[in-house]
C-alpha positions in Angstrom: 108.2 111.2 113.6 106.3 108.5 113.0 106.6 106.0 115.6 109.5 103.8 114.0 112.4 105.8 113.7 114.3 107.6 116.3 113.6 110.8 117.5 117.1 111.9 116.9 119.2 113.4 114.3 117.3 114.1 111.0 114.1 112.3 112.3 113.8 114.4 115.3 110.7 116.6 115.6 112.7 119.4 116.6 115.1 119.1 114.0 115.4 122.0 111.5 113.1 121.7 108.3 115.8 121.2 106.1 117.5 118.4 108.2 113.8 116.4 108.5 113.4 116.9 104.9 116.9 115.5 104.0 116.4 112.5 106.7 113.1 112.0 104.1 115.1 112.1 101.0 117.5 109.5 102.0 114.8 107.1 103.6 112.8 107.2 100.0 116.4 106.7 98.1 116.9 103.6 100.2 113.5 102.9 99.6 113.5 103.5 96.1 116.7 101.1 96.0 115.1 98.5 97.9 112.3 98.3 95.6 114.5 97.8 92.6 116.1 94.7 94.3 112.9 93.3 95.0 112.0 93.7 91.4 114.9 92.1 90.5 113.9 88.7 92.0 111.7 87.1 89.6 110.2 84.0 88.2 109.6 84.4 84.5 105.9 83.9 83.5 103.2 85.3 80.8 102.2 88.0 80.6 102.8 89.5 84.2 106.2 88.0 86.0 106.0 87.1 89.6 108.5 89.1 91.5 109.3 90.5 95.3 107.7 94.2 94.1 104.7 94.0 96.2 106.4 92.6 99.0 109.2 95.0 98.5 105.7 97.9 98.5 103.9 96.9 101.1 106.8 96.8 103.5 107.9 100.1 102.7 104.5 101.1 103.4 104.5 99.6 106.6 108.0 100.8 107.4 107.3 104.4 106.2 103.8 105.2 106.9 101.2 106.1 104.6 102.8 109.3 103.2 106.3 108.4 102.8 105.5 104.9 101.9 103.5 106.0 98.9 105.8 108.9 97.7 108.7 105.9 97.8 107.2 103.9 95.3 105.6 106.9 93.5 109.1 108.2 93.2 110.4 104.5 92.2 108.1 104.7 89.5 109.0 107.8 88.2 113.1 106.0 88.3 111.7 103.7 86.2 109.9 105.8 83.5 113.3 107.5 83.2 114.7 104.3 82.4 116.4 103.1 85.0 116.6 99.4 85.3 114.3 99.3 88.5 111.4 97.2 87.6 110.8 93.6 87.1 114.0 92.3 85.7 115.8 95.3 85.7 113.6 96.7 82.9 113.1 100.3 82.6 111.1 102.7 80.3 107.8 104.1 79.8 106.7 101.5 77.9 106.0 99.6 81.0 102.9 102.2 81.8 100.8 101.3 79.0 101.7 97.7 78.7 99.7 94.7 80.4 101.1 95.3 83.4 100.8 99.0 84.0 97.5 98.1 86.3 99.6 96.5 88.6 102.2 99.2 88.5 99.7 101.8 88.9 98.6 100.1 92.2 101.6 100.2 93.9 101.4 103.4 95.7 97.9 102.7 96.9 99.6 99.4 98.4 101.8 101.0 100.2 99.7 103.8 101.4 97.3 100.9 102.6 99.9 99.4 104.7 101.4 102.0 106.0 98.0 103.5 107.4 96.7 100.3 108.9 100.4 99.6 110.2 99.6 99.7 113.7 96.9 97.6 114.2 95.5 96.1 116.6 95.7 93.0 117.5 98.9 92.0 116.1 98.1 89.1 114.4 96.0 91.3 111.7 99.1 92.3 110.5 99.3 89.5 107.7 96.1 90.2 106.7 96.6 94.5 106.4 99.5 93.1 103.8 97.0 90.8 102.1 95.0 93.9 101.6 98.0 95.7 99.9 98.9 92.9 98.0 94.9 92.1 96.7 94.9 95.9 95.4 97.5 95.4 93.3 96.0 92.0 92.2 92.4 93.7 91.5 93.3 97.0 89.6 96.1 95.0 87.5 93.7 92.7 86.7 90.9 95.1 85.5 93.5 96.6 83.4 95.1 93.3 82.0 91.6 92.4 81.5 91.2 95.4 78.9 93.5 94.3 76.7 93.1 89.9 76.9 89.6 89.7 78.1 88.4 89.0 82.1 88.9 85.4 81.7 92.5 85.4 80.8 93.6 88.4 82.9 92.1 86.3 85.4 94.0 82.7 84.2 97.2 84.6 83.2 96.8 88.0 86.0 95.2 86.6 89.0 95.3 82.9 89.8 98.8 82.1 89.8 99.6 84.7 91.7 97.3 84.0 94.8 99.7 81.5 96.5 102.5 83.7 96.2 100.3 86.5 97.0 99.3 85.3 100.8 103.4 83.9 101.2 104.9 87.3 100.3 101.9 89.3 102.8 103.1 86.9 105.8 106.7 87.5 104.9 106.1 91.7 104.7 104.6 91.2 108.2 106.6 89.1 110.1 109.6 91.5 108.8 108.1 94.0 109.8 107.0 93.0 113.4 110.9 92.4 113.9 111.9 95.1 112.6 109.4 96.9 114.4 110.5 95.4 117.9 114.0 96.1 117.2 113.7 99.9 116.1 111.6 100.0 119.3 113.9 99.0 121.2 117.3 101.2 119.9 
């Protein structure tokens, strides 16, 4: 299917359309839920929180491929403007998609799509820097929107800068995560 999974049961290319598109639905569910934990790791600051989300979205893209990767988090966006408890700090509600940091939100899915497109490249050890480009995506289009409501200067103080360190540790994590994963999936 798409170079990760197996190519048995509901992900193999043979398999009926109904059984692929259930093997789908319950790779974005886990997705979905993955996300939501990532969100849930935090550390509280003004007026965007640092969490695990993008690291959370740029693995699932590079897990899932471009397609699947983005419908994940589209559809984990969509769990949270329901309500549920699946963003940053178990928060919930539309609200979240007008606020300061609905930029960043917005970005997500093109993250994820980013990853999982450039997922196999070559050489390897571009990998970390594929997940940088996921991960500065979000950065740039939340701070163009944070920066319509507070000004460019302080979306960048308050939207940007302290999030570059943590931006460049979470895109190494994402990849070396995924390499293993990658070489273990490979190998069952």
């Amino acid at each position: 299917m798409n170079g990760l999974l197996p190519e048995t049961g509901p992900f193999a290319s043979n398999a009926p359309v109904a059984v692929r598109l259930f093997g789908k639905a319950i790779l974005v569910l886990l997705g979905t839920v993955f996300l939501a934990l990532c969100s849930w790791i935090e550390v509280p600051m003004y007026p965007v929180p640092m969490t695990m989300q993008t690291f959370g979205v740029v693995l699932i893209g590079f897990l899932f491929g471009w397609r699947l990767g983005g419908l994940t988090v589209v559809a984990w966006l969509v769990e949270g403007a329901m309500g549920l408890p699946v963003l940053a700090g178990g928060a919930g509600g539309s609200i979240h998609y007008v606020g300061p940091t609905a930029g960043y939100l917005f970005a997500f899915p093109l993250a994820a799509a980013l990853a999982g497109a450039l997922r196999f490249v070559r050489p390897a050890w571009l990998l970390p820097l594929v997940a940088l480009a996921g991960h500065a995506v979000v950065l740039a289009i939340g701070v163009v929107w944070l920066a319509q409501a507070i000004g460019w200067s302080d979306a960048w103080l308050h939207g940007a800068a302290p999030f570059l360190i943590g931006m460049v540790l979470k895109s190494a994590l994402a990849a070396v995560v995924f390499a293993a994963l990658r070489g273990r999936l490979r190998a069952a």
